[in-house]
C-alpha positions as a printed NumPy array, in Angstrom:
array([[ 136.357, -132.804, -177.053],
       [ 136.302, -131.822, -180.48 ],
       [ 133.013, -129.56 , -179.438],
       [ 134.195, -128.343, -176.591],
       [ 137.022, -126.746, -178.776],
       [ 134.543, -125.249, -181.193],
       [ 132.529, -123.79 , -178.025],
       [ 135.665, -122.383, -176.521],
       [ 136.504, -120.722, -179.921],
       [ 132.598, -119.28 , -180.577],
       [ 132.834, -118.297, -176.814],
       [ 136.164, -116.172, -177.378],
       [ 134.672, -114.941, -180.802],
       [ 131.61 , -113.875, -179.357],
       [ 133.814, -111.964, -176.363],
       [ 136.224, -110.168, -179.116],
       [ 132.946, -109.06 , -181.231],
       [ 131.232, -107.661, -178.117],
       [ 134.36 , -105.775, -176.487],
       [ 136.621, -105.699, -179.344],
       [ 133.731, -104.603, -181.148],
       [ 133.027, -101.942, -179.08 ],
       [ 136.563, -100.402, -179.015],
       [ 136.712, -100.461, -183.112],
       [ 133.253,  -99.132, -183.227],
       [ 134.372,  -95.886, -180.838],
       [ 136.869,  -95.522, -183.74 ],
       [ 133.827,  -94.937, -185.876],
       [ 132.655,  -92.13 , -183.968],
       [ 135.384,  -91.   , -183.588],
       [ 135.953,  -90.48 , -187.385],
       [ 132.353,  -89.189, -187.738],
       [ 132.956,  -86.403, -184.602],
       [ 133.442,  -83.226, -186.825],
       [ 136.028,  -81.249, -186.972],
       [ 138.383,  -80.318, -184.244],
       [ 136.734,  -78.279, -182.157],
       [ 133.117,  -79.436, -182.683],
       [ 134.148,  -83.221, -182.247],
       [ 136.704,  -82.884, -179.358],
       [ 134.152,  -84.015, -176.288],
       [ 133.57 ,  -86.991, -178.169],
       [ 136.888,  -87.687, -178.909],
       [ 137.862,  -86.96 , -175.623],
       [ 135.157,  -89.551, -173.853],
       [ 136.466,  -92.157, -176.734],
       [ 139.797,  -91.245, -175.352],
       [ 138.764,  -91.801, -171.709],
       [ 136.425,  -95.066, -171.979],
       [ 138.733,  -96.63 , -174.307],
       [ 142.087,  -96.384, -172.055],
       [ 141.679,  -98.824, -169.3  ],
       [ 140.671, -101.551, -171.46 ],
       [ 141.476, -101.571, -175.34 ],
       [ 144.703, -103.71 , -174.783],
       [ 143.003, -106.354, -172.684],
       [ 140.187, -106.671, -174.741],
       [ 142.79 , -108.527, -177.658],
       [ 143.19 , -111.094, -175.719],
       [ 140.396, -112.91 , -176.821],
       [ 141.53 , -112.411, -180.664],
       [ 144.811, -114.413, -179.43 ],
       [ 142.559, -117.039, -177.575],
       [ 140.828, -118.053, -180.5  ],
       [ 143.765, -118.211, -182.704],
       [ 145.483, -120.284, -180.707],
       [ 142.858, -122.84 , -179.865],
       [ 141.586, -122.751, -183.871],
       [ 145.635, -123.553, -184.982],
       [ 145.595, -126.395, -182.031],
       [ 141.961, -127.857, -182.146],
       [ 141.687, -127.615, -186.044],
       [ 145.1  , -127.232, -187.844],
       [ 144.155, -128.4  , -190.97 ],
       [ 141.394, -125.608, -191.41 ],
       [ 143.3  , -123.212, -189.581],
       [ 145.994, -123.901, -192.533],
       [ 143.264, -123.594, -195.285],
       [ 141.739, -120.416, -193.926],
       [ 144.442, -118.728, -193.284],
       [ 146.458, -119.357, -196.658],
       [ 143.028, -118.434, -198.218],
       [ 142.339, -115.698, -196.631],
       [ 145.869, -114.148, -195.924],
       [ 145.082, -110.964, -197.964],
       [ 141.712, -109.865, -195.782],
       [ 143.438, -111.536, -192.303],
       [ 147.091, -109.601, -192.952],
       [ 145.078, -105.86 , -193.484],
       [ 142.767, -106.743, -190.457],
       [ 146.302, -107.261, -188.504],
       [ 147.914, -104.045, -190.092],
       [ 145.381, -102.521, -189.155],
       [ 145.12 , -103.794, -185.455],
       [ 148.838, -102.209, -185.131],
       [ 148.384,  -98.821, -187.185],
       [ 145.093,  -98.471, -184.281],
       [ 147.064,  -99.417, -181.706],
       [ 149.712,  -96.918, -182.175],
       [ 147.789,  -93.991, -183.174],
       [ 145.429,  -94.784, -180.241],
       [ 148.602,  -94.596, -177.475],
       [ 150.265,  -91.835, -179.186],
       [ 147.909,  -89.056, -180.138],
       [ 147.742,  -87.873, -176.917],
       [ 151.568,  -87.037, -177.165],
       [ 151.251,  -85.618, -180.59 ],
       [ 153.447,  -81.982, -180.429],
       [ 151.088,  -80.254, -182.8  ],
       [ 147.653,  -80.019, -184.22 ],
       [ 148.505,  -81.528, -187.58 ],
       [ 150.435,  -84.32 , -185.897],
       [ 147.054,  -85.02 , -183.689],
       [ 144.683,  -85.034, -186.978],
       [ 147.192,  -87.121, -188.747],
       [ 147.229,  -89.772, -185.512],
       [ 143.462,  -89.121, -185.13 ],
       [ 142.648,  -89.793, -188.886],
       [ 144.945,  -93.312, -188.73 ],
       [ 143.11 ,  -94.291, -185.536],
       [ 139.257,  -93.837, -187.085],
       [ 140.398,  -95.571, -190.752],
       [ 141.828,  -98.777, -189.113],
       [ 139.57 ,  -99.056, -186.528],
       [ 136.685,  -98.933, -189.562],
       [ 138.797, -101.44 , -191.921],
       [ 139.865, -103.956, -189.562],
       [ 136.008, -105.057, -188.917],
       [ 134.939, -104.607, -192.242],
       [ 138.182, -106.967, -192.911],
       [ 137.486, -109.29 , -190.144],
       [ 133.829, -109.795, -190.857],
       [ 134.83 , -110.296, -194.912],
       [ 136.837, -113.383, -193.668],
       [ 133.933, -115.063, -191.986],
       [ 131.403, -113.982, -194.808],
       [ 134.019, -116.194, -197.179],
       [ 133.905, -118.94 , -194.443],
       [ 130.   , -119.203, -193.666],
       [ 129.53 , -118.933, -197.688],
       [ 131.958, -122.097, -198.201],
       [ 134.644, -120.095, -200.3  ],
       [ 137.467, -121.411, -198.278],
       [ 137.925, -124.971, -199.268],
       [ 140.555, -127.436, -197.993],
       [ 143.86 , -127.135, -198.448],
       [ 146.955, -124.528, -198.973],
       [ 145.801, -121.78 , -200.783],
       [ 143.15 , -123.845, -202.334],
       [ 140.709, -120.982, -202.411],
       [ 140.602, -117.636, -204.525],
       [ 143.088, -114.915, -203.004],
       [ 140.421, -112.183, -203.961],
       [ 137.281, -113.753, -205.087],
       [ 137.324, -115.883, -201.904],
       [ 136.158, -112.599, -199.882],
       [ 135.668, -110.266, -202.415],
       [ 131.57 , -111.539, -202.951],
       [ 128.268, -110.084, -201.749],
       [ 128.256, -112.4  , -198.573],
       [ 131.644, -110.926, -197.737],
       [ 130.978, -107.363, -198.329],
       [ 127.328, -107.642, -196.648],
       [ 129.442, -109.285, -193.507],
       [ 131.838, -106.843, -193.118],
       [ 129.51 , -103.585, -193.402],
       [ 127.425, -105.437, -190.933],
       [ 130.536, -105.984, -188.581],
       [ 131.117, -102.097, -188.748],
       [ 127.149, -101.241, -187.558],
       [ 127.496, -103.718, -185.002],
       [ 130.302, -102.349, -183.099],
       [ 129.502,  -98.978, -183.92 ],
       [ 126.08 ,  -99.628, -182.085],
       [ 127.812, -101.501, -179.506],
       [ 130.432,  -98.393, -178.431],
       [ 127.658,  -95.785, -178.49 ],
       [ 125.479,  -97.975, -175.909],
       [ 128.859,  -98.369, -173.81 ],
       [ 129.639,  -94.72 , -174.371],
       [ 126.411,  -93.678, -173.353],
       [ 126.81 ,  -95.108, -170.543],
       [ 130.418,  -94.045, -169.589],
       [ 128.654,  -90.326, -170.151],
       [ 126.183,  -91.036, -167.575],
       [ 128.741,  -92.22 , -165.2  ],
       [ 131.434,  -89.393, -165.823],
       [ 128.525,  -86.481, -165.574],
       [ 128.37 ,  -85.322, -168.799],
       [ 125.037,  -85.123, -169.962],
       [ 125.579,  -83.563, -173.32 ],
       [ 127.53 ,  -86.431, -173.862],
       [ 124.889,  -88.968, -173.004],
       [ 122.807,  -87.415, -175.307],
       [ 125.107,  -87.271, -178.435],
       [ 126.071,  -91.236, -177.727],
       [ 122.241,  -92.195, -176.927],
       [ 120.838,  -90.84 , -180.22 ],
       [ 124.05 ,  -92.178, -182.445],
       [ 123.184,  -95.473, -180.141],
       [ 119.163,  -95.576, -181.6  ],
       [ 120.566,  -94.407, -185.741],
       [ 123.547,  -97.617, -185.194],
       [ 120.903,  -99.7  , -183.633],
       [ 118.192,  -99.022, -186.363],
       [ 120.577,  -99.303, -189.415],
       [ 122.203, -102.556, -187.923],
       [ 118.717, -104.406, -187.906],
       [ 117.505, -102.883, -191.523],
       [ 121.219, -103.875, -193.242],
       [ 120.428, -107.69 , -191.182],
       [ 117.22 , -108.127, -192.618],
       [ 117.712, -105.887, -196.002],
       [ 121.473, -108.777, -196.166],
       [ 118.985, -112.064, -196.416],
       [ 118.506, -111.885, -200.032],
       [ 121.634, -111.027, -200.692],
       [ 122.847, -114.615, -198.116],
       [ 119.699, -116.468, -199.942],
       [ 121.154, -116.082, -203.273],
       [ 124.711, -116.132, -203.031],
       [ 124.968, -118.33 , -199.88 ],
       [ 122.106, -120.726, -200.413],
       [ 123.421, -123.248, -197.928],
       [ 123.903, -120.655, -195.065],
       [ 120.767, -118.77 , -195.735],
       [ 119.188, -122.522, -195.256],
       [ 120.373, -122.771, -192.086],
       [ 119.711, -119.638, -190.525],
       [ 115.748, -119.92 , -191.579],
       [ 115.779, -123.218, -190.4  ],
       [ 115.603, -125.084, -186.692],
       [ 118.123, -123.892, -184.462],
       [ 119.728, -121.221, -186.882],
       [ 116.376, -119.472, -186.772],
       [ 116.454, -119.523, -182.753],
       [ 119.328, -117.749, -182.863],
       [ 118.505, -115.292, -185.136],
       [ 115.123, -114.997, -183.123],
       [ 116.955, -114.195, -180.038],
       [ 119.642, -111.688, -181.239],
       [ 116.974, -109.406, -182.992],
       [ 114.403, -109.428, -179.387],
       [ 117.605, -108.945, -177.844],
       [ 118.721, -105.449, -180.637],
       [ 114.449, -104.555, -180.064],
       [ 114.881, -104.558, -175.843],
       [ 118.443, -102.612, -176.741],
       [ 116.528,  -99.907, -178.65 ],
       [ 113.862,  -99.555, -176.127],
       [ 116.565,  -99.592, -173.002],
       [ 118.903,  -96.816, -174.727],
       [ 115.55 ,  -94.724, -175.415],
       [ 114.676,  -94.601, -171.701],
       [ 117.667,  -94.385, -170.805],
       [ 118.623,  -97.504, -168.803],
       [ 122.272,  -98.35 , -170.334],
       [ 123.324, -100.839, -167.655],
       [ 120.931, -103.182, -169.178],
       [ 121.292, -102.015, -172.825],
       [ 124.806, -103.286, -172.181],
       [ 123.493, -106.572, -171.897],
       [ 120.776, -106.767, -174.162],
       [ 123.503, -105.665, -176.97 ],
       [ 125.716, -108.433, -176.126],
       [ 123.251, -110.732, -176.051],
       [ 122.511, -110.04 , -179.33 ],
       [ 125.499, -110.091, -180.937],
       [ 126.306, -113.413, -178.713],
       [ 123.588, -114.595, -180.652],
       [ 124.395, -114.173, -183.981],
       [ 127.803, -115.74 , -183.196],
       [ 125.6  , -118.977, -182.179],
       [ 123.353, -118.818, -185.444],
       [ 126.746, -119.059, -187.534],
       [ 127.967, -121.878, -185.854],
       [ 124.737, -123.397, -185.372],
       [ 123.346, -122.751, -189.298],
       [ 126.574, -124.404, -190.495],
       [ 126.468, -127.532, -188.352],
       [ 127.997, -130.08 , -188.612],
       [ 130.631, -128.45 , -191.472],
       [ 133.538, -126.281, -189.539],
       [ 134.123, -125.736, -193.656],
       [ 130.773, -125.494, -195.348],
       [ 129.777, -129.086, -197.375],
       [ 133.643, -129.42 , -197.264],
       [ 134.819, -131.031, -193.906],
       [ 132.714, -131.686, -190.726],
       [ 133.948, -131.137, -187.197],
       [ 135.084, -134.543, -186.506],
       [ 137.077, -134.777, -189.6  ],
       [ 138.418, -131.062, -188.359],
       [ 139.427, -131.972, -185.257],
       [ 143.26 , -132.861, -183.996],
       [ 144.362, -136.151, -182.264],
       [ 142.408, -136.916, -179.079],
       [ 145.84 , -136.253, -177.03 ],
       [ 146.495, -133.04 , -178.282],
       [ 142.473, -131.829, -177.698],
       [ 142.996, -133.417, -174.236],
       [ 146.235, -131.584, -173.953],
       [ 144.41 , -128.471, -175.084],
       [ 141.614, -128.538, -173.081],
       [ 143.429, -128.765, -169.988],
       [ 145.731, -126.256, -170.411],
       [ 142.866, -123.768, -171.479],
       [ 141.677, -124.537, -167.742],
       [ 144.35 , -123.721, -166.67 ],
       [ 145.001, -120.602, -167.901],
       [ 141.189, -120.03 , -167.33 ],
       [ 141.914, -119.541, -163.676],
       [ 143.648, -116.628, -164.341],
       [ 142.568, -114.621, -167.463],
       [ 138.871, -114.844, -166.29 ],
       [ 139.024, -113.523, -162.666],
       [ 141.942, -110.794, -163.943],
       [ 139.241, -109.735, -166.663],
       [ 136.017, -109.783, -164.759],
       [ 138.09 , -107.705, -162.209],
       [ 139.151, -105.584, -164.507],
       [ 136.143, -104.616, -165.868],
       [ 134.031, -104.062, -162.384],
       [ 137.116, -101.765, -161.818],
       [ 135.889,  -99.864, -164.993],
       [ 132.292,  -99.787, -164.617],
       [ 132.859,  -98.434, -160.93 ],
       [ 134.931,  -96.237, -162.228],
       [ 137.645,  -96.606, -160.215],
       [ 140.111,  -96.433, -163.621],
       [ 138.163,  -93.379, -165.097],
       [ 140.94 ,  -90.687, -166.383],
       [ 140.481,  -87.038, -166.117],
       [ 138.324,  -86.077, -169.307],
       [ 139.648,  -83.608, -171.789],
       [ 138.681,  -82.89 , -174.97 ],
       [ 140.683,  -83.882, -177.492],
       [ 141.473,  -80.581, -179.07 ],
       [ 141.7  ,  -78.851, -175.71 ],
       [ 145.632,  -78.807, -175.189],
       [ 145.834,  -76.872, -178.957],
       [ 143.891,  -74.115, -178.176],
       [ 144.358,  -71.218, -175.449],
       [ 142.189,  -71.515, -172.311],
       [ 139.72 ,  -68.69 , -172.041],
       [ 136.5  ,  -69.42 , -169.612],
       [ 134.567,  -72.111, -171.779],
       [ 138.087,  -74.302, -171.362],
       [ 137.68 ,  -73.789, -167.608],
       [ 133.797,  -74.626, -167.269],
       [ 134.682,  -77.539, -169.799],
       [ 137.115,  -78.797, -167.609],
       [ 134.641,  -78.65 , -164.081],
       [ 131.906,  -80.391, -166.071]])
């Protein structure tokens, strides 16, 4: 039982990096859009890919929580007391995004928009790099057992750490151009497409040079971890998740973004596996294994059943939900983002037939 709790929590990790990873990686285009005027298309196809599904996509976040706290309190405990300064600007963060995300679109003013805009595109580029610090201090075995055992800054603040959370920002930036690509195919825009398909190939290319150009910098501050991903089945993984970036690239360059999806969340399912697998049997690196990790047999039991149960629900309500979206059925009118601060002349009116 005690696996089957680990597998549910890499499965909901793996979910929350591929479509929660998406959503904060739109927040990195949208930063890098321009100015007003010259980044307002791609703000406003952020706007309109994001809105049907950037609440639901959370879910998974709370899904792994909750099974980590039940399936493995004592670790939860010793991460979390660790870690509290990285995990508590990841959640800030989470809430400044949300609110700028739901609000700009009401914003009375220019200056209100670029202030809402500019909160939106910071938080959705620190809670990643946050996020992926915390499991860089995890997979290096900085987070030992107990209350606050570890270091409150030097626990996350290493080069494993850094190297993981830059990584964590290419990844879902790559991720949201491939999907955004593909919602500009879909919604007719083919300037779009292009803009999304070449910032899709630059993320996709600098995401597999900072992986491999990151292994010295895991071999010689994370000697344990760098053992297991060059070793049988780490070194699967890692196998699979960089054929699976390679048959991204070459989808995205002729054109064929329904499977790109895939291939990109393959890959980053993949890397997901190689952590869990390269630190096997340990949940806490050389510290505590999974059977010493795990609760009582009743409450796993207890667990595991009511995971089922809710099962039958979330997964059909997602899986609906997102055929909905890639039919389009919940596609918004697109607009620009700086459209409603400007005066409509002729290009407004042919921007807003495209």
């Amino acid at each position: 039982m005690a696996e089957l709790s680990l597998a549910l929590i890499m499965l909901g990790l793996t979910a929350y990096a591929v479509f929660g990873g998406a959503d904060l990686g739109a927040g990195f285009w949208d930063l890098t859009a321009g100015g007003a005027a010259r980044g307002g298309r791609v703000r406003g196809m952020v706007q309109r890919s994001m809105s049907p599904v950037w609440e639901a996509n959370h879910v998974w976040l709370i899904f792994v929580l909750v099974i980590f706290w039940t399936a493995f309190p004592t670790v939860f405990g010793s991460v979390m007391s660790t870690l509290y300064i990285p995990l508590v600007l990841a959640g800030t963060g989470l809430i400044l995004r949300g609110v700028a995300f739901a609000v700009r679109g009401q914003a009375a003013t220019i200056a209100e928009a670029r202030a809402l805009g500019a909160m939106f595109a910071l938080s959705s580029i620190l809670v990643p790099f946050f996020l992926g610090a915390a499991i860089g201090a995890i997979a290096s075995g900085r987070v030992p057992l107990g209350n606050a055992a570890g270091e409150a800054f030097g626990s996350w603040l290493n080069p494993t750490s850094l190297f993981v959370g830059t990584l964590a920002i290419a990844i879902g930036a790559f991720l949201s151009a491939v999907f955004l690509a593909g919602d500009s195919v879909r919604a007719g825009f083919p300037d779009l497409q292009r803009a999304f398909r070449l910032r899709a190939l630059l993320a996709g290319a600098v995401s597999g040079a900072l992986a491999i150009g990151g292994l010295p910098i895991i071999r010689s501050d994370a000697p344990a971890l760098y053992d297991g991903l060059t070793s049988v089945p780490g070194v699967v993984a890692v196998a699979v998740s960089a054929a699976a970036g390679i048959a991204t690239l070459a989808l995205v360059l002729t054109q064929r973004f329904g499977p790109a999806r895939v291939t990109a969340s393959a890959a980053v399912a993949a890397i997901t596996a190689g952590w869990a697998l390269a630190q096997s049997p340990y949940v806490l690196p050389d510290t505590v294994t999974l059977e010493e990790a795990a609760a009582s047999d009743a409450t796993l039991a207890a667990l595991l059943a009511s995971v089922a149960a809710g099962m039958v629900l979330l997964v059909p309500s997602l899986v609906y939900l997102y055929r909905l979206v890639l039919r389009g059925t919940l596609d918004q009118e697109f607009e620009p983002l700086d459209q409603r601060f400007r005066p409509m002349d002729a290009g407004d009116d042919e921007d807003r037939r495209r």
